[in-house]
C-alpha positions, 0 to 999 in steps of 0.5 A: 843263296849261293855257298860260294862264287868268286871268279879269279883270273891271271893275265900276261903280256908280250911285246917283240919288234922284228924291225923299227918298222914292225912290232908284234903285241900278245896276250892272254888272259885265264879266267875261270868262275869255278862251279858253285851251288845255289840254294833255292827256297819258296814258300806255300802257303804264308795263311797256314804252314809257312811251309818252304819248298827248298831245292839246290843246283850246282852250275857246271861250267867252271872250267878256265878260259882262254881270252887272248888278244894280239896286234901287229903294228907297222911304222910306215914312218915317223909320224905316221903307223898302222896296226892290226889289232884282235880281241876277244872278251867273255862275260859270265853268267850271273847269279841271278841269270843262273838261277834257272838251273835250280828252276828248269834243271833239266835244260842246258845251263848257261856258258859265257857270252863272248865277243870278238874284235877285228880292227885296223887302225891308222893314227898319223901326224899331219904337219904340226898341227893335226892328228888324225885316227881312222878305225875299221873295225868289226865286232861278233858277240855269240852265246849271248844271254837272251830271255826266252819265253816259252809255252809248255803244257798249257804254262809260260815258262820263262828262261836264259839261253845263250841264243844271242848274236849281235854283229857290228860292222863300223869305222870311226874318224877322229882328228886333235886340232891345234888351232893356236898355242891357246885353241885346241879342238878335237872331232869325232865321228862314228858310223855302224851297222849293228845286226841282230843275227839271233834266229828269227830276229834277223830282219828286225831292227837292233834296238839302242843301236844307233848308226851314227855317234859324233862328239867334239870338244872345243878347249881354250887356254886363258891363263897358264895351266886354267883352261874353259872347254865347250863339248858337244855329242850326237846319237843318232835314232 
């Protein structure tokens, strides 16, 4: 049972243009998950007593965090731009994940699992008819939560750690087609190499990681604003 958990945060932005041709985003988000008791009860003995064994912990990472995110975008033209995006994202720990510091209180609690994007991004308009997007991009994710087993003493003991790296490396194409004033298409693909970089998990495959994600989206207009689409998607192995 926990007394009270709540997470609150506050977010801001700003944006400001050197020139018509070069602009810069920024923003920066505080979050903060303040420390919060668990209250943890197990019963003995159901035939006899019905006796509890209660005990409480109190997660201590409740410090605010810093969670900032920034682009710089360059207008090569009118109909075509580039930009430089950053960002960063944490995840909290449950309260279901934080229940080890109630059963091993002696090992290290748990900080949030944070994740970090670079990404260069071009969109341009060729002739009338086409858009075309083309991304390259690379994510790291740190601190992530892992379940650990481990032997001591003679006992499997069960446990989060924040021994989790994942990296991505990737680059995405997509392109909107108007084919007729009626026909509209639209094509994406999506190739990527995702990495377990977890100590002793290096040279395993990443499971649910697949290299290649393609959709596409064929749309058609019969009667003013009534329009009948066909979409399909692909995910690889």
């Amino acid at each position: 049972r926990v007394n009270k958990k709540y997470t609150w945060a506050t977010y801001t932005q700003a944006s400001y243009s050197f020139s018509k041709k070069i602009a810069v985003l920024g923003g920066l988000r505080v979050e903060q998950t303040p420390s919060y008791t668990i209250n943890y009860a197990v019963r003995f003995d159901p035939l006899e007593a019905y006796t509890y064994l209660a005990t409480n912990g109190t997660y201590k990472y409740g410090k605010p965090y810093l969670i900032p995110r920034l682009a710089i975008m360059y207008h090569v033209s009118d109909n075509h731009h580039l930009k430089l995006m950053y960002g960063m994202a944490i995840k909290q720990a449950s309260m279901g994940e934080n229940m080890d510091i109630v059963r091993y209180p002696d090992r290290d609690q748990l900080k949030p699992a944070n994740m970090q994007t670079l990404e260069l991004n071009y969109i341009g308009r060729v002739a009338d008819k086409a858009i075309v997007n083309f991304s390259v991009f690379g994510n790291n994710v740190v601190n992530l939560i892992s379940r650990t087993n481990q032997l001591e003493n003679g006992v499997m003991k069960l446990f989060n750690t924040n021994s989790g790296k994942l990296r991505t490396i990737g680059t995405e194409f997509s392109t909107d087609l108007k084919i007729t004033k009626s026909l509209n298409a639209s094509v994406s693909f999506v190739y990527q190499d995702s990495k377990n970089m977890q100590k002793g998990y290096e040279h395993i495959a990443l499971e649910y990681a697949p290299k290649v994600l393609a959709y596409s989206t064929l749309s058609y207009r019969f009667y003013k604003n009534s329009t009948v689409a066909l979409s399909g998607y692909y995910v690889g192995s």
